[in-house]
KEMI-368229 format. One line per 4 residues: number of its first residue (from 0); their letters; for each residue x, y, z of C-alpha. Coordinates in nm, 2 decimals. Last residue first. Layout:
NUM = A = X/Y/Z  ...;
This chain:
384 = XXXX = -1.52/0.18/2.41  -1.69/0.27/2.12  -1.91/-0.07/2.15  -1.98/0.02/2.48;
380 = XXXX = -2.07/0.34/2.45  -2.35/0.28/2.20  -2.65/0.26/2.45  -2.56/0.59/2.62;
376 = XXXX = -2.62/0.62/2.99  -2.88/0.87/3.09  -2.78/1.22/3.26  -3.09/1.43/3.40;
372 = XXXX = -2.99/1.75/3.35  -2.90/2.15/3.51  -2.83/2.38/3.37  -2.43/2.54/3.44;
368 = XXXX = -2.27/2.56/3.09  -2.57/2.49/2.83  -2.75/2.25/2.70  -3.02/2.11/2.42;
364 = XXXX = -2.70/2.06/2.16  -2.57/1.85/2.42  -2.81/1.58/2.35  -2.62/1.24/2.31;
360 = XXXX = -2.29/1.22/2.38  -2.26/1.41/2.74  -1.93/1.34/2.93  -1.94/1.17/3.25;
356 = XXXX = -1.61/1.15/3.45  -1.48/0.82/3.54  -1.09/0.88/3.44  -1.00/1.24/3.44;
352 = XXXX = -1.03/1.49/3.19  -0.88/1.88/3.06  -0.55/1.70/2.97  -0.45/1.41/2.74;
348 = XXXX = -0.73/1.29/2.60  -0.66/0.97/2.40  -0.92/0.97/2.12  -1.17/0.67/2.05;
344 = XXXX = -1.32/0.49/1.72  -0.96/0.35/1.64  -0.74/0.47/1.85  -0.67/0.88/1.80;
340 = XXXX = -0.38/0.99/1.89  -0.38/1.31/2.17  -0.62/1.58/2.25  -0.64/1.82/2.47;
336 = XXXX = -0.95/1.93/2.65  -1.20/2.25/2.72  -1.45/2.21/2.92  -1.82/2.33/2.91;
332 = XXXX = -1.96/2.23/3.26  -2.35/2.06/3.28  -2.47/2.07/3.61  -2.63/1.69/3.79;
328 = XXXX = -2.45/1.73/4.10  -2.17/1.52/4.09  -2.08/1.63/3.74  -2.21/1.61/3.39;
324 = XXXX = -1.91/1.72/3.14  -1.99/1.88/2.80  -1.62/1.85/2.61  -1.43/2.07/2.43;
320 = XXXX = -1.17/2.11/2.18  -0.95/2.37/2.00  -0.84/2.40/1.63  -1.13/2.68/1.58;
316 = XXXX = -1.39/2.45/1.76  -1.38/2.08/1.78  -1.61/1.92/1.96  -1.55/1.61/2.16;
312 = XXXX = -1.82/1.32/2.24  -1.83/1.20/1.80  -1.44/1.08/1.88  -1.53/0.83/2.12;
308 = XXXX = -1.37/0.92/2.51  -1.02/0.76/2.65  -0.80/0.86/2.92  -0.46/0.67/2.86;
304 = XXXX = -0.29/0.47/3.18  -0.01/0.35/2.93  0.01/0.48/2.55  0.16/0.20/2.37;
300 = XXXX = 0.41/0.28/2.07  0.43/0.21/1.69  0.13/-0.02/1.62  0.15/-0.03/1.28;
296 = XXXX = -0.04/0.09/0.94  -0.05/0.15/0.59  -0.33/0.33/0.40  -0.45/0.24/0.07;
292 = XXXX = -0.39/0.34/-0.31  -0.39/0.07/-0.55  -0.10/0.07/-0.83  -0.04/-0.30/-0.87;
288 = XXXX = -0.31/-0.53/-0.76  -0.46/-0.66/-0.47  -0.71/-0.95/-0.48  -0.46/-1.17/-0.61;
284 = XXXX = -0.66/-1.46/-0.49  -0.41/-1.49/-0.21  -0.23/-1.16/-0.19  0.05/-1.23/0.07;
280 = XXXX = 0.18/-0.89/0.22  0.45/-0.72/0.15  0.62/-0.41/0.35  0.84/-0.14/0.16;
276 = XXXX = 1.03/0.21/0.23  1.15/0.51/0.13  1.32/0.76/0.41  1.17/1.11/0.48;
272 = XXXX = 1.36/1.44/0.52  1.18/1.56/0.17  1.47/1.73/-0.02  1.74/1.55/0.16;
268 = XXXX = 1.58/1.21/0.07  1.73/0.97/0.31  1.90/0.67/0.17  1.95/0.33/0.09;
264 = XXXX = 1.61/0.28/0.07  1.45/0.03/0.37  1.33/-0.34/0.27  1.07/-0.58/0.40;
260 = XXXX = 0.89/-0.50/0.63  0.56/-0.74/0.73  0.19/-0.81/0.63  -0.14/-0.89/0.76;
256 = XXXX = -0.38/-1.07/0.57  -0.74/-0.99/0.60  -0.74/-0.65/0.43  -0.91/-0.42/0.65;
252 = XXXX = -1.23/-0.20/0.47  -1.25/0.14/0.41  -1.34/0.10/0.06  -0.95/0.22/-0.04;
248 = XXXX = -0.82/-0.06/0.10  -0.65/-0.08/0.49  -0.35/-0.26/0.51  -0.22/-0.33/0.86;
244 = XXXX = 0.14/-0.43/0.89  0.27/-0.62/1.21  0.35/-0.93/1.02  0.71/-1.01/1.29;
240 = XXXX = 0.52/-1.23/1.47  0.45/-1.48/1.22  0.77/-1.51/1.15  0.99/-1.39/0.83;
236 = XXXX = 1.38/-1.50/0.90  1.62/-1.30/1.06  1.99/-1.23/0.98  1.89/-1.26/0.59;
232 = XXXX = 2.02/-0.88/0.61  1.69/-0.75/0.50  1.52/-0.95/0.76  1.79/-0.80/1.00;
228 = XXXX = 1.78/-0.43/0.86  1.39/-0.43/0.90  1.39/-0.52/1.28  1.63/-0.27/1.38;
224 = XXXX = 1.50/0.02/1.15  1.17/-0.05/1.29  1.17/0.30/1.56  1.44/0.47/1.34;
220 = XXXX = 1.24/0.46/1.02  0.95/0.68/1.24  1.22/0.92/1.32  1.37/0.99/0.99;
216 = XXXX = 1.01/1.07/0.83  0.82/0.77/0.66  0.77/0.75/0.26  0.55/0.40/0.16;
212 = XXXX = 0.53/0.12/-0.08  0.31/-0.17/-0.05  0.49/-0.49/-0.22  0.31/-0.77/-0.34;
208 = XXXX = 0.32/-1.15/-0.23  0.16/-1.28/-0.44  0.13/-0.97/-0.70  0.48/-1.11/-0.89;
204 = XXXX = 0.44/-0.87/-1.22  0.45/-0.92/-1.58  0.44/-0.62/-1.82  0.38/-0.61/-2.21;
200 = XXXX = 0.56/-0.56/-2.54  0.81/-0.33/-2.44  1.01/-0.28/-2.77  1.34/-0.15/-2.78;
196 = XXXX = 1.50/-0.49/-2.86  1.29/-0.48/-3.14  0.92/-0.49/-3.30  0.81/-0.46/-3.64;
192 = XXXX = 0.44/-0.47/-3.56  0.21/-0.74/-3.75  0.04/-0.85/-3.48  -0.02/-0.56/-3.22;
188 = XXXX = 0.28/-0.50/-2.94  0.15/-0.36/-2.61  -0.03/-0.60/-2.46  -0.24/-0.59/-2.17;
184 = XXXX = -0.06/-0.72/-1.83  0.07/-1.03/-1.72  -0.03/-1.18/-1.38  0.28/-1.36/-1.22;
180 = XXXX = 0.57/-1.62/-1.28  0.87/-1.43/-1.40  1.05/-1.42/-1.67  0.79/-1.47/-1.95;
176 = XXXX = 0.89/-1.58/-2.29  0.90/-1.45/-2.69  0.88/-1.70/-2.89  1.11/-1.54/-3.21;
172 = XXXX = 1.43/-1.56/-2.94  1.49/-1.92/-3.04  1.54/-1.87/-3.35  1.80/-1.60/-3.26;
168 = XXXX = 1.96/-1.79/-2.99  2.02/-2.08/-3.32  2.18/-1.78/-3.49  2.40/-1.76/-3.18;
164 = XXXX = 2.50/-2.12/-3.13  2.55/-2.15/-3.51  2.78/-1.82/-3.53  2.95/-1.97/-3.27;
160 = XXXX = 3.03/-2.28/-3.41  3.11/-2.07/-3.73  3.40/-1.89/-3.49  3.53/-2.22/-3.39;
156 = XXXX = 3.57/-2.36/-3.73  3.75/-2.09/-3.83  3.94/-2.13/-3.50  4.04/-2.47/-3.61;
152 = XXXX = 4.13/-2.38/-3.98  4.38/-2.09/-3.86  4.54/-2.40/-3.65  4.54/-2.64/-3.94;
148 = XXXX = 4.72/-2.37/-4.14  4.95/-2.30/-3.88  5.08/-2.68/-3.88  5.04/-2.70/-4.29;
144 = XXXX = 5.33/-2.38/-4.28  5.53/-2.54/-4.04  5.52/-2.81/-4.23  5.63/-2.67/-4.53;
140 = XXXX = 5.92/-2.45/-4.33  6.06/-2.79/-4.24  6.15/-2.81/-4.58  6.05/-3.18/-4.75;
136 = XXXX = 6.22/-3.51/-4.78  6.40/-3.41/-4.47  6.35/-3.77/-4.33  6.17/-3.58/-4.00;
132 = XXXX = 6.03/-3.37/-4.28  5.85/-3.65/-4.49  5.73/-3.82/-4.15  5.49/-3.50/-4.07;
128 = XXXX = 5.41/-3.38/-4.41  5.09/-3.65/-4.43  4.98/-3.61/-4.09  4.98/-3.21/-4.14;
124 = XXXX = 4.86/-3.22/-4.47  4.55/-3.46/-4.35  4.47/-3.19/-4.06  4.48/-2.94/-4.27;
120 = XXXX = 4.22/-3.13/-4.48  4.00/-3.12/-4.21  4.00/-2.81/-4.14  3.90/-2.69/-4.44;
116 = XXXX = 3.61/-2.95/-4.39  3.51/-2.81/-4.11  3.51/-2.44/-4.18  3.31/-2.55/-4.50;
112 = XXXX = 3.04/-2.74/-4.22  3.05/-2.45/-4.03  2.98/-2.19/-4.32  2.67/-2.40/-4.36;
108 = XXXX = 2.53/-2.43/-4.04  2.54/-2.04/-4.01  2.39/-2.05/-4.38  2.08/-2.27/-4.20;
104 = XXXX = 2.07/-2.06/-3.87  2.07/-1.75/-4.10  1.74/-1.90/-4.28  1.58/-1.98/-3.98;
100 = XXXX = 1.61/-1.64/-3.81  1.47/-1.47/-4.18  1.17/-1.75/-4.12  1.08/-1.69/-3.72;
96 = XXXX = 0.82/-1.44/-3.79  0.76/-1.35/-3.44  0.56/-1.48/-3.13  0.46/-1.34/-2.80;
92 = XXXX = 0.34/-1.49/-2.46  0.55/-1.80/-2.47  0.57/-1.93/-2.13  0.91/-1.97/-1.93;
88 = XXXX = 0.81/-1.85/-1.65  0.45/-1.86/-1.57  0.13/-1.68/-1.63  -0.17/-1.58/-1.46;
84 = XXXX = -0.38/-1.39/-1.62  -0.50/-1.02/-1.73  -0.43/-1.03/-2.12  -0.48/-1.40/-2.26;
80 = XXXX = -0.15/-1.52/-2.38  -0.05/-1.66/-2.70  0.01/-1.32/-2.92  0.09/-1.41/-3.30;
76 = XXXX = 0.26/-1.25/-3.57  0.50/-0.93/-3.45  0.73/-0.87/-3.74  1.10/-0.87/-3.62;
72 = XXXX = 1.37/-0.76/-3.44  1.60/-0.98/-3.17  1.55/-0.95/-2.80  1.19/-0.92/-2.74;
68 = XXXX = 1.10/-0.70/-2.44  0.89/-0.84/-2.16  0.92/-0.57/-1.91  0.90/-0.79/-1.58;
64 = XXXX = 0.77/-0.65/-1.19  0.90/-0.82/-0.93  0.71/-0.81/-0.57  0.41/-0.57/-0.76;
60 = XXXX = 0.35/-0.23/-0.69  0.08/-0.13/-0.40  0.10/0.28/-0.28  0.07/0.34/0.05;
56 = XXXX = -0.06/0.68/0.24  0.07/0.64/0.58  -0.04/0.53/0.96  0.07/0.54/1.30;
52 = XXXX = -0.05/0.35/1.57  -0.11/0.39/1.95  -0.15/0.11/2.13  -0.42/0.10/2.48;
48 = XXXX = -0.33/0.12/2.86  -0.67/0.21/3.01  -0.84/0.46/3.15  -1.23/0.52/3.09;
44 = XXXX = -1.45/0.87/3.03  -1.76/0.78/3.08  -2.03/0.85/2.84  -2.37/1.03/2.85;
40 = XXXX = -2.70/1.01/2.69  -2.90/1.37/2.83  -3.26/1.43/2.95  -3.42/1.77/2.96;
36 = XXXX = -3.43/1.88/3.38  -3.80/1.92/3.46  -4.01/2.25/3.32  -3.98/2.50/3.62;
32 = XXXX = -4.34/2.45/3.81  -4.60/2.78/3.78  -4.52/3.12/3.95  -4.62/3.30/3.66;
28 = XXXX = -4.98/3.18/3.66  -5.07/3.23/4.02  -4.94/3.60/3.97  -5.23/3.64/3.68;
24 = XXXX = -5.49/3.50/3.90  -5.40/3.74/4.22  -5.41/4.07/3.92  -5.75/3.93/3.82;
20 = XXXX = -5.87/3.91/4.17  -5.74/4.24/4.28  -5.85/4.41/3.96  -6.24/4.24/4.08;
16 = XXXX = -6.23/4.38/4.46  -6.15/4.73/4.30  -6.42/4.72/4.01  -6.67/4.59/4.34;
12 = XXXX = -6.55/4.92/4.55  -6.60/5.14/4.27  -6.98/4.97/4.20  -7.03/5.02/4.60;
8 = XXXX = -6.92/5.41/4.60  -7.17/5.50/4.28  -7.46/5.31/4.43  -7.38/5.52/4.76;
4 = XXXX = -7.31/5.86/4.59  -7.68/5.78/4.36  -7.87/5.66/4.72  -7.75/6.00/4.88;
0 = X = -7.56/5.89/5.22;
């Protein structure tokens, strides 16, 4: 062979040796190690027998709530209460010009005492025509007259008695009082107002204990309707047993006392289908006040054997759910689920589950139906569960 054919022939066969080298480096690269399974937080789904509550929007008025009207006219000339506190019954919160009141007492008293003395001197005519017409030193009809006399004198003096009492009312009416013991609200009457009858010069209301109010469908007043008829009825006195109300403030938080029903409506609206109705609850401190808004609620049923998982597990999607479920052999499944009440933190599932299965928490953003993962447990399931 030519030396140029042979150099020629051995630089081919080196080019050839080299592609096979390159090509055997670049399949040594693709079959590198799978990257290991990602790691997951999971939760397991427990059974348990756990109650079921229902809840409503409440609104908070007060146990008696007072209009303190005055109940004669007159110019407003002294307020004695401080807006916002307690006050009792019988306290003077308001006070009017008491002189036109005193004066009326005073000709009241007057007109009595003429009333009186008219009578009186019927009285003397009577005792003094009495034995001069037995000895018929005077006509009968004279005493008769003096007898009727006396009589029209007597209920004279009878109305002005009452005219006293009354204008004496009157007087009495320029301090104007609180009915009820409670916290009084801000006043409505400035001094030197003519104020009347008409008049609402503040508001007093009971707040300990205070009334939540509520609307509840036909159904859910059926369920308590039992219990609340026989408190109502006097049939069964309050017991510690029976505060089975949960009032939950507009913060979020639980108020500490618990409450108990109190009274139904007399009717059902047929407008709404629902049924009015009130709880109390002590308010020590008066920490609640009328017209908060909070949320009412009462274990109404117990769900036996329930399948529980935390709310933040289940996704929703389009008003369905789902669930990541890790099974036996480490694969991730997509299932979907029903839901039921929710319980606190947790949600009864009600199909789609079984008791014991792991359900991913933590991570299921990084998976899909079918990979494979290495499940971990998650370090907040046991305070969800």
């Amino acid at each position: 062979m030519r030396p140029f054919i042979r150099t020629h022939f051995l630089a081919v066969i080196s080019l050839l040796v080299f592609s096979v080298l390159v090509a055997s480096g670049c399949g040594e690269k693709k079959a590198a190690a799978p990257p290991p399974p990602p790691d997951v937080q999971v939760v397991t789904a427990e059974q348990k027998d756990v109650p079921v509550y229902s809840e409503w929007v409440t609104t908070l008025d007060g146990y008696i709530n007072a209009q303190i009207r005055p109940q004669v006219t007159g110019y407003l000339l002294q307020r004695t209460y401080e807006e916002g506190r307690i006050v009792h019954k019988g306290e003077v919160l308001f006070v009017l010009d008491a002189r036109p009141f005193q004066a009326a007492l005073e000709q009241a008293q007057a007109q009595q005492a003429e009333a009186e003395a008219r009578l009186s001197k019927t009285r003397l005519d009577v005792e003094r025509d009495t034995p001069l017409a037995k000895e018929m030193a005077i006509p009968q009809r004279e005493l008769d007259n003096d007898i009727q006399a006396r009589a029209a004198a007597q209920a004279t003096v009878d109305a002005a008695k009452a005219q006293v009492e009354q204008a004496k009312l009157n007087l009495g009416f320029t301090k104007v009082r609180s009915l009820v013991d409670g916290v009084a609200g801000l006043a409505q009457g400035q001094v030197g107002d003519l104020v009347g009858p008409n008049t609402v010069l503040t508001s007093v209301s009971q707040v300990d204990p205070i009334k939540a109010f509520l609307s509840v469908s036909e159904q859910e007043y059926l369920t308590a309707a039992e219990k609340i008829n026989a408190i109502s009825l006097g049939k069964q006195s309050i017991k510690e047993n029976d505060k089975v109300l949960e009032l939950v403030l507009g913060d979020g938080t639980t108020f500490a006392q618990k409450g108990w029903w109190v009274l139904a409506d007399r009717q059902v609206d047929a407008r709404t289908g629902t049924v009015r109705m009130a709880g109390a609850f002590q308010n020590p401190g008066n920490i609640l006040r009328p017209g908060q808004f909070g949320r009412l609620r009462t274990v109404t049923s117990v769900a036996r054997g329930a399948v529980l998982l935390p709310q933040r597990v289940v996704t929703e999607i389009q008003g369905s759910y789902q669930v990541a479920v890790v099974g036996p052999d480490r694969k991730v499944a997509i299932r979907p689920v029903k839901v039921g009440d929710r319980v606190g933190s947790l949600w009864i599932i009600t199909e789609g589950l079984k008791p014991g299965e792991q359900v991913i928490a933590e991570g299921i953003q990084k998976v899909k139906a079918g990979m494979l993962v290495n499940p971990k447990p998650f370090s907040a399931a046991a305070e969800g569960l």
